[in-house]
C-alpha positions in Angstrom: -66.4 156.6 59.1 -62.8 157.0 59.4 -61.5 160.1 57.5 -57.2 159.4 58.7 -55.3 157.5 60.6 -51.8 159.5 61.8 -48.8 157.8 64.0 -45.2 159.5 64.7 -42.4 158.6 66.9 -39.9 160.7 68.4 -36.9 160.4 70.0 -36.7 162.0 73.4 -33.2 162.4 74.0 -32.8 163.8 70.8 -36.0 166.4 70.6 -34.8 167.5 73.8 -31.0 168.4 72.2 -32.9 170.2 69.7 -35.1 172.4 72.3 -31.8 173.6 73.8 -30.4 174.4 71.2 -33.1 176.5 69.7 -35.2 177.3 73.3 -37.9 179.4 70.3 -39.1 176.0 69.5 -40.5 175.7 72.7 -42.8 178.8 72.1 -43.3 177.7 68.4 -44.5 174.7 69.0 -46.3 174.2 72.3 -49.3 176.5 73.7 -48.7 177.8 76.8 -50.1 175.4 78.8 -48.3 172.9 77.1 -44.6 174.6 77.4 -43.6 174.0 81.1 -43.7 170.1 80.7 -40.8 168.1 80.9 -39.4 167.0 78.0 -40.7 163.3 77.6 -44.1 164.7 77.6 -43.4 167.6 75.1 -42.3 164.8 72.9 -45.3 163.0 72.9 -47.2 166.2 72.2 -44.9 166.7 69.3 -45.9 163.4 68.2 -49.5 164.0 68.7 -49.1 166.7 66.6 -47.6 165.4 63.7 -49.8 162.6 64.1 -53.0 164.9 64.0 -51.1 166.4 60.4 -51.0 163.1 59.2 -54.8 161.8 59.7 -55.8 165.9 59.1 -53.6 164.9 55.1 -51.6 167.6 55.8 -51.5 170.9 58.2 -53.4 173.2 55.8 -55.1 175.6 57.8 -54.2 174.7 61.2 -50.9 175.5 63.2 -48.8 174.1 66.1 -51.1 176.5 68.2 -54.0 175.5 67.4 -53.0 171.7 68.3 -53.5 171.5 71.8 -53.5 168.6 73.6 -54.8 168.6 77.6 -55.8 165.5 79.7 -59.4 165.3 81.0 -60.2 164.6 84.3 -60.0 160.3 83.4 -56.4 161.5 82.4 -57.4 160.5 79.0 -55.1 163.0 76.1 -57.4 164.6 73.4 -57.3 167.6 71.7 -58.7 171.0 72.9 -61.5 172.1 70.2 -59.4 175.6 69.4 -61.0 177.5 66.6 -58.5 176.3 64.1 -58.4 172.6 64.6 -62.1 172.7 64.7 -61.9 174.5 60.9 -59.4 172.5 59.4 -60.8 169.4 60.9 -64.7 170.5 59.3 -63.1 171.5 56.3 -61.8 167.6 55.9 -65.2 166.4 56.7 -63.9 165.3 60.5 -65.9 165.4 63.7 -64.2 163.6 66.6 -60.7 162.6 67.0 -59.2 159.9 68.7 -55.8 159.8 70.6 -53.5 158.0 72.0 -49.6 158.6 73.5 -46.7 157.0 75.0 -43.3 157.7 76.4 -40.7 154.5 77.0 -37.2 153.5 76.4 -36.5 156.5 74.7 -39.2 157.2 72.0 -42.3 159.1 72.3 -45.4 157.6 70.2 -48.6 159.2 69.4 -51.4 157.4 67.2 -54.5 159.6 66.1 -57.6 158.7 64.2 -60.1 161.5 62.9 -63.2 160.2 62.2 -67.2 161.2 61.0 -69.6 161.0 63.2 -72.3 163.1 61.9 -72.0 165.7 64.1 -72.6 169.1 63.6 -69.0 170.2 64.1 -66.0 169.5 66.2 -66.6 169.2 70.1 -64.7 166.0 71.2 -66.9 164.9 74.2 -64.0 164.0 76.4 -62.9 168.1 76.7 -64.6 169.9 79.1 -64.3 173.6 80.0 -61.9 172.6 83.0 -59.9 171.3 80.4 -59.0 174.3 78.5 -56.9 175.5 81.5 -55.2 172.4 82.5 -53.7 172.6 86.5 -50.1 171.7 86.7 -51.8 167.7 88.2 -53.5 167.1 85.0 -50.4 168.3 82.6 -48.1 165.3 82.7 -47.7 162.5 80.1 
């Protein structure tokens, strides 16, 4: 069953104005793994983000940090099952989430679905434990 559906768009050109002019938000916002992408693809995991808030009804018990999104080995995005997102996403009745990005022509998109599945707790199938370190190959867009 689906418990939200979240989409955001960004605009590259200006989310990357904003970074330099307040280089915190790249700490704030992104894990570490995350942080040393090039802009396009920090916008689409800004938009992930705020995509995830928006399925999740809000960001209630999770933060930036603990929404972080890695590519599998199929180069597919999802997000990493941190202790937090896998809380706040129980606490909603959510077991799996689903996402999707893309950078063109300027914008960054992200759509996210959170759905119930019936399992036990959060451990989207797609992450595996080479995931949670992501090499510098498997960190683009």
């Amino acid at each position: 069953m689906i418990i939200g559906i979240g989409v955001d768009t960004v605009d590259i050109a200006r989310f990357e104005r904003q970074l330099e002019r307040v280089p915190a938000l790249r700490a704030r916002l992104f894990t570490p793994g995350e942080q040393p992408l090039r802009p396009a693809s920090l916008a689409a995991r800004f938009a992930a983000k705020e995509a995830l808030i928006k399925a999740l009804g809000g960001s209630d018990g999770v933060s930036w940090q603990d929404m972080d999104v890695v590519r599998g080995a199929d180069r597919a995005p999802s997000f990493a099952p941190t202790p937090g997102l896998t809380a706040a996403l129980t606490a909603r009745g959510g077991d799996r989430i689903h996402l999707s990005m893309t950078h063109d022509a300027g914008l960054a998109t992200a759509f996210v679905i959170v759905e119930h599945t019936g399992a036990a707790a959060y451990d989207q199938d797609s992450v595996t434990a080479a995931d949670q370190a992501p090499t510098e190959e498997t960190r683009s867009t």
